[in-house]
N, C-alpha and C positions, 0 to 999 in steps of 0.2 A: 407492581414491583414485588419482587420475593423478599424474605427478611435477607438473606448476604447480599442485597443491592442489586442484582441482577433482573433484569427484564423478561417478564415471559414473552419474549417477541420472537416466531420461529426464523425468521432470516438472522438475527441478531447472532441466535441460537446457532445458525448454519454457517456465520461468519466469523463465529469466534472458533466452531470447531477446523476450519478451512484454517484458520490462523493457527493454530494449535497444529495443527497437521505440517504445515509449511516451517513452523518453529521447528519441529520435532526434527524435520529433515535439516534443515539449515545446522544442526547441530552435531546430527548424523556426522554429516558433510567436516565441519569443523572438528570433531575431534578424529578423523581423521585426515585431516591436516595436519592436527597436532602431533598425530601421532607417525607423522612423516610422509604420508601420502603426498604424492604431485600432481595434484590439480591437472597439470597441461600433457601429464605421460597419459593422463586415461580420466575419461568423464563419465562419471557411474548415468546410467538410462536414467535412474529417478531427477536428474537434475535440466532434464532436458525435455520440455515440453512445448512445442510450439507452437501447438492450436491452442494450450492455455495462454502461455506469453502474447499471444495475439488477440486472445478474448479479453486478458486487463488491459491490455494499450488499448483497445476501442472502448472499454468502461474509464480507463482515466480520461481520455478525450470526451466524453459525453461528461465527463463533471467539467472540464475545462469551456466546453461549450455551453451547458446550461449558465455555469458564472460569466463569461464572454457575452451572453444575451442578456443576464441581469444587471449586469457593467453595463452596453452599449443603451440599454432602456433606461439604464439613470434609476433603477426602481430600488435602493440602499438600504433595504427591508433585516427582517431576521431574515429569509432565505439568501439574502446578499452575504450577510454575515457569516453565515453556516458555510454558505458554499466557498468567501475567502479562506474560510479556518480549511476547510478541504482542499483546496490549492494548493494551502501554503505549506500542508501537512503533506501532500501528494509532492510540493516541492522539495521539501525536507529529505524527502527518499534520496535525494543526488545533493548531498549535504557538504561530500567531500568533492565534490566537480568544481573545478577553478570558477568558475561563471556564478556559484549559488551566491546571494547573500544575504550576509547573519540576520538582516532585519527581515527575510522572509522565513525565518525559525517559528513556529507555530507558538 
């Protein structure tokens, strides 16, 4: 670990910059909204990508599945654990959808 807490770990590394990238836009995006833009007259290219929206639905399903198998194995470990906290965090994403509930808040 570096002295600001940070992990010298290269995926960590590649994930926070991906997050930092997707931040960047999502803000893009929102201030103009703010700034009057309509969403539904026109969808800028950067917000539209399908092969990646199709590559995280198949990586949230393989966390959904590895916890799915350590559920049905009964094995209630720290990888049990870990993998609930990512559920329920992966849950969390649809936080405002009628169906979520509070006690699956991370």
């Amino acid at each position: 670990m570096r002295d600001d807490g940070r992990v010298d770990d290269p995926v960590v590394a590649f994930v926070r910059a991906r997050l930092d990238e997707d931040e960047a836009r999502a803000r893009r995006v929102q201030a103009a909204l703010d700034d009057g833009w309509n969403y539904f007259d026109e969808t800028p290219t950067e917000l539209i990508d399908p092969a990646r929206a199709l590559r995280e639905v198949e990586a949230k399903r393989d966390i959904l599945t590895a916890y799915v198998k350590i559920e049905t194995d009964g094995h209630r470990d720290n990888g049990w654990i870990a993998l609930r906290f990512a559920v329920e965090t992966l849950a969390a994403i649809w936080s405002d959808h009628p169906d979520f509930r509070p006690e699956w808040a991370p």
